[in-house]
C-alpha positions in Angstrom: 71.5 174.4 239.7 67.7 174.0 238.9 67.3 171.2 236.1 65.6 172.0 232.6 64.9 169.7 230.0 68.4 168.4 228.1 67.0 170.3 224.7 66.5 173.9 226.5 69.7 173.1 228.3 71.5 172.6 224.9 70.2 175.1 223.7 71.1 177.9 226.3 74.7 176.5 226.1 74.9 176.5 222.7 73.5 180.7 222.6 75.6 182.0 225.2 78.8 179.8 223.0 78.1 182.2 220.9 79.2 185.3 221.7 83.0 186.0 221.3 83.0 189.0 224.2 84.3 187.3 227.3 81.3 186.5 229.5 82.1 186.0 233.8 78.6 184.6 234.7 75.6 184.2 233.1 71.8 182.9 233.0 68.7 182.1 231.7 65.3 183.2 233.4 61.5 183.4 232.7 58.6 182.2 231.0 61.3 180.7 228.2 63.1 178.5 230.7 60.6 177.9 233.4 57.0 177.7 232.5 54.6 180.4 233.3 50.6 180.3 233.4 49.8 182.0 230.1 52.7 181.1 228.0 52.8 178.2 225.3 56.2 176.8 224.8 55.1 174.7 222.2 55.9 176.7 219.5 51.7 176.2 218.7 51.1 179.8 219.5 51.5 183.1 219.5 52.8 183.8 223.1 55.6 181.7 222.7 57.9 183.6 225.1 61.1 185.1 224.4 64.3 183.9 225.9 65.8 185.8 228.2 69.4 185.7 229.2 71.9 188.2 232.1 75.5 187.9 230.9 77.7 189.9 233.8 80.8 190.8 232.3 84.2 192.6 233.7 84.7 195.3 231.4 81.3 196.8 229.6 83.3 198.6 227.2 85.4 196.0 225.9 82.6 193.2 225.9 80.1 196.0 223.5 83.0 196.6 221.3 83.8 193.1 220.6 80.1 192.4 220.6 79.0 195.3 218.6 81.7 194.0 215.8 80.8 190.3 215.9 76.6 190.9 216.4 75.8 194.7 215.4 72.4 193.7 214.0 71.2 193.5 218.0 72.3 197.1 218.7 70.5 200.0 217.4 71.6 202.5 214.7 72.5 205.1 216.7 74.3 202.7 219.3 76.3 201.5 216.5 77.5 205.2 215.5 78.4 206.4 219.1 80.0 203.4 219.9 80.7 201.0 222.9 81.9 203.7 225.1 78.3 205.2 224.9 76.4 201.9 225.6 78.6 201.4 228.6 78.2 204.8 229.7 74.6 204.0 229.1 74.0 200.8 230.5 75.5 202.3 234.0 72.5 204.4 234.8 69.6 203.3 236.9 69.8 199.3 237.9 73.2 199.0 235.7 71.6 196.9 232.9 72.3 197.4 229.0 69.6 195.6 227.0 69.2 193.9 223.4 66.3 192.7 222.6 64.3 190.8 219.4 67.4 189.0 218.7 66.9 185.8 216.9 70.0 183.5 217.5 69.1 179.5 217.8 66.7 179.8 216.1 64.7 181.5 218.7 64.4 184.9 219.8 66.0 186.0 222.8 66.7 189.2 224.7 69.8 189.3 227.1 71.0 191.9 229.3 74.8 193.5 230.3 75.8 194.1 233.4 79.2 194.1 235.6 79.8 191.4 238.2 80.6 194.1 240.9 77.0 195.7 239.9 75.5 192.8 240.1 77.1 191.6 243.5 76.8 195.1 244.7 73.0 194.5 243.9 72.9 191.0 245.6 74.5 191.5 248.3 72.7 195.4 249.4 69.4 195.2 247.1 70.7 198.8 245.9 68.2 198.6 243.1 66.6 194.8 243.8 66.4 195.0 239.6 69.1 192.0 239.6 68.8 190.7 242.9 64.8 190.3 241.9 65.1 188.5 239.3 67.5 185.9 241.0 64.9 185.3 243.8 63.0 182.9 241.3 63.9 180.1 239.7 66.9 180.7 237.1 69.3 178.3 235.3 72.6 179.1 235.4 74.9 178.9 232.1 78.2 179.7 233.2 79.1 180.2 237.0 81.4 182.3 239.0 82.3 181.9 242.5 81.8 185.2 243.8 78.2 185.6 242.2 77.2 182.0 243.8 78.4 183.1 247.2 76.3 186.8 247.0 73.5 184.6 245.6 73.0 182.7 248.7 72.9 185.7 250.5 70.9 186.9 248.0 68.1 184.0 248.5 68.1 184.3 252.3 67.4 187.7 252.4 64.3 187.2 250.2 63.3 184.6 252.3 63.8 186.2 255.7 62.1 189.8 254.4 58.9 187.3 253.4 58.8 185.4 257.0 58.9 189.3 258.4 55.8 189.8 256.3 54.0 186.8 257.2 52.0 185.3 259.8 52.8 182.2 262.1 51.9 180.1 260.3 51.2 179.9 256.4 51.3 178.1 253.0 54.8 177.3 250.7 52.6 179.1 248.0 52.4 182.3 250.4 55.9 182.0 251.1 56.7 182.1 247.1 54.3 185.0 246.3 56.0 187.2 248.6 59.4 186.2 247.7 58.4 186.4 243.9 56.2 189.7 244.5 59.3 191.6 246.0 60.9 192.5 243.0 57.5 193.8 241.1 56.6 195.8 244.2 57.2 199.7 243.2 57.7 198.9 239.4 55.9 201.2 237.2 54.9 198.4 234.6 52.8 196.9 237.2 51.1 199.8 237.2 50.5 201.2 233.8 49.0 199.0 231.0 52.2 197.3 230.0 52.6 194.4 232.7 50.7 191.1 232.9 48.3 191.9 236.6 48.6 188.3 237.8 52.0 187.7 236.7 53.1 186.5 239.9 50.5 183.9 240.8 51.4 182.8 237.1 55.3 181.9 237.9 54.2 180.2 241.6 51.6 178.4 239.9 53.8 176.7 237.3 57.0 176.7 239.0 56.5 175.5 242.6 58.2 172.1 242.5 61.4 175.1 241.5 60.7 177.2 244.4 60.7 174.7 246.9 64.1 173.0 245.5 65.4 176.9 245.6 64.2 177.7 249.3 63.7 175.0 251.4 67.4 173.8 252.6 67.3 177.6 253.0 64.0 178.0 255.2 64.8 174.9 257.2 68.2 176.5 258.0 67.1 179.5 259.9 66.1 179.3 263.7 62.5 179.1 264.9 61.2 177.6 261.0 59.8 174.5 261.0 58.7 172.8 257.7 58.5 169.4 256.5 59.8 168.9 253.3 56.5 166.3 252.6 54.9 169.0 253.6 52.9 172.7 252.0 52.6 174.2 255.8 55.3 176.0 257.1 55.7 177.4 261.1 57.7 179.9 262.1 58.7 181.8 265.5 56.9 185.1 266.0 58.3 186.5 268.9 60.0 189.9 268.4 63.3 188.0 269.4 63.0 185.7 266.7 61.8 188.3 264.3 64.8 191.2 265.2 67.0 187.9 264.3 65.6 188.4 260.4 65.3 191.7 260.5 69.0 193.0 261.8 70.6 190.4 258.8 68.3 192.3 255.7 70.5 193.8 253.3 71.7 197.2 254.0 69.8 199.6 251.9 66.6 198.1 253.1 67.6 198.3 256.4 68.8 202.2 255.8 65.2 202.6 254.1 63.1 200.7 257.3 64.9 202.9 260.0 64.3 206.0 257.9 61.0 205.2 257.5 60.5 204.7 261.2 61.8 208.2 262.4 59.9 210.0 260.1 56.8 208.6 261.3 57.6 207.5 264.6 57.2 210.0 267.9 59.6 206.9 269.7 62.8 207.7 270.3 64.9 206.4 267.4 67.4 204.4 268.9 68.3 202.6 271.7 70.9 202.3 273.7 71.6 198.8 273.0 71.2 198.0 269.9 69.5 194.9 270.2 66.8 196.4 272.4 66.4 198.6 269.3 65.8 195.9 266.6 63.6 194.1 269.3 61.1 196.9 269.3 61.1 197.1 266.0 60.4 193.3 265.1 57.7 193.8 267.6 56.1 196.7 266.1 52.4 195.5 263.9 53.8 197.9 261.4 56.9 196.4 260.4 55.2 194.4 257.5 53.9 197.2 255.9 57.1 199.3 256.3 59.2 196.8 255.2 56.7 196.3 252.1 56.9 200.5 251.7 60.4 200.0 251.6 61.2 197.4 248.9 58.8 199.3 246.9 61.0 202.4 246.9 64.1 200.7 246.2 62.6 198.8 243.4 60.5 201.8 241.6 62.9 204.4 240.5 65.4 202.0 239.1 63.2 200.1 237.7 62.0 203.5 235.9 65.1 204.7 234.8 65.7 201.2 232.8 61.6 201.4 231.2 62.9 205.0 230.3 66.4 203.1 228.8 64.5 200.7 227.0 63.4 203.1 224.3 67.5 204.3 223.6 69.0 200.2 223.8 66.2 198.6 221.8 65.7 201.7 219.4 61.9 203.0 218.9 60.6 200.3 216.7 61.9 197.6 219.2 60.3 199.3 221.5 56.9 199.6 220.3 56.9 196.2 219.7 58.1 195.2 222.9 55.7 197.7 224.7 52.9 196.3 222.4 53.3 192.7 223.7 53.1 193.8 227.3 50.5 195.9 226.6 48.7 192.8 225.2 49.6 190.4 228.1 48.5 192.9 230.3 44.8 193.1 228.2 44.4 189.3 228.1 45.0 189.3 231.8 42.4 191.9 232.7 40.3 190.1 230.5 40.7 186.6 232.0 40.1 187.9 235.7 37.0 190.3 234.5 
């Protein structure tokens, strides 16, 4: 559990207290937890983050019902007419995420999403959509804990760490190592591409929260066979043969591996498989094209989730929400074109 200041931890306690809908695991994450480049936290300007917040839950229906009737200021109109049955039925398209957002409670404004402990597992554990599993590669602080998510978590973290060695050369920097861990989740998402995403967002999180990264990954990193990196240390070495590599490559979650193989016979004239398997993920981990594939690959399990939820945003927040909201990105994406031109 990464530490934060007693005040914000109070204070992240004291918001998910709050809600009387029975919450399984939940967290804190971003720019209002951890400090980002970019961001005052100060309360001195303007770009005083919001707080944002996953609660997993068993039952969507039953937690929006309760919710709706204890908080139905944070749902839209129209939510609040159809009901909890059609935010659940709602929240289960795309990554699985229900969002409210521009809710002042503590005093601050936050924005916290809904999910379902299997989804997010599910997520973890397979990167189905990498939309929860993405945002759990960086650092997060944990509010209330569950068993099963801390297991998938750890899983979670090594497979970001062992599709970033797969992407990187022998040897390379800790701050490589969290760009590409931080990057995978952004990869493929449409806000990174359209004016509503801040260009240099990830160098912003590495920059401010490396001291996090390294308490995250390195027990990790040092675990696997063939790494070798000091913990005094900002150089990291790791075995590049294509035995050590297939070891990485054969333990990535499923539906990236499903993705990379696919990938590979429709642009390879190689036969497909071998007959032993392990001459099979050999070749592959040997192949000079395995970074880029595996980089195609997250891309396309990340972007048409990550779509669906943009597209999601405008019927959970309602319209002038998400104006607003859209408005703010827009404007962190203008100060950041700004700041690099």
């Amino acid at each position: 559990m990464l530490p934060v200041a007693d005040s914000t931890r109070a204070l992240l306690e004291s918001i998910v207290a709050q809600f009387d809908a029975p919450i399984r695991y939940a967290f804190a994450y971003g720019s209002g937890v951890f400090a980002q480049d970019g961001y005052s936290t100060d309360g001195s300007s303007s770009a005083v983050p919001m707080l944002d917040f996953m609660l997993a839950v068993t039952h969507p229906a039953h937690f929006h019902s309760i919710n709706m009737h204890q908080h139905p200021s944070h749902y839209p109109l129209h939510a609040r007419v159809l009901g909890s049955s059609y935010v659940s039925r709602l929240e289960e398209l795309g990554p699985g995420v229900w969002f409210n957002t521009y809710v002042p409670m503590g005093g601050v404004m936050i924005k916290y999403g809904v999910t379902t402990v299997d989804n997010l597992c599910s997520d973890l554990l397979n990167w189905r959509s990498l939309y929860l599993a993405g945002r759990m590669h960086k650092p997060l602080r944990i509010i209330k804990d569950d068993a099963r998510v801390r297991l998938t978590q750890q899983v979670n973290l090594t497979s970001a760490v062992r599709a970033a060695l797969l992407t990187l050369p022998a040897e390379f920097s800790e701050v490589e190592l969290f760009e590409r861990i931080a990057g995978i989740s952004y990869s493929g998402d449409p806000r990174m591409v359209l004016p509503a995403e801040n260009r240099g967002k990830v160098g912003n999180i590495v920059r401010k929260q490396a001291p996090q990264f390294k308490e995250l990954y390195h027990r990790l990193v040092v675990g696997l066979p063939g790494v070798h990196w000091p913990v005094h240390s900002s150089a990291i070495h790791q075995d590049t043969t294509p035995h050590a590599r297939s070891a990485h490559l054969r333990k990535l979650p499923s539906n990236l591996l499903t993705g990379v193989k696919n990938n590979y016979l429709r642009t390879s004239s190689d036969p497909p498989f071998e007959a032993d398997e392990s001459a099979y993920w050999v070749r592959l981990a040997s192949d000079d094209k395995l970074p880029r594939v595996l980089t195609e690959e997250m891309s396309r399990i990340v972007r048409y989730p990550a779509t669906i939820q943009s597209l999601k945003g405008i019927a959970s927040a309602g319209l002038g929400k998400s104006i607003r909201y859209s408005s703010a990105k827009i404007g962190k994406w203008w100060s950041s074109r700004s700041s690099s031109s």
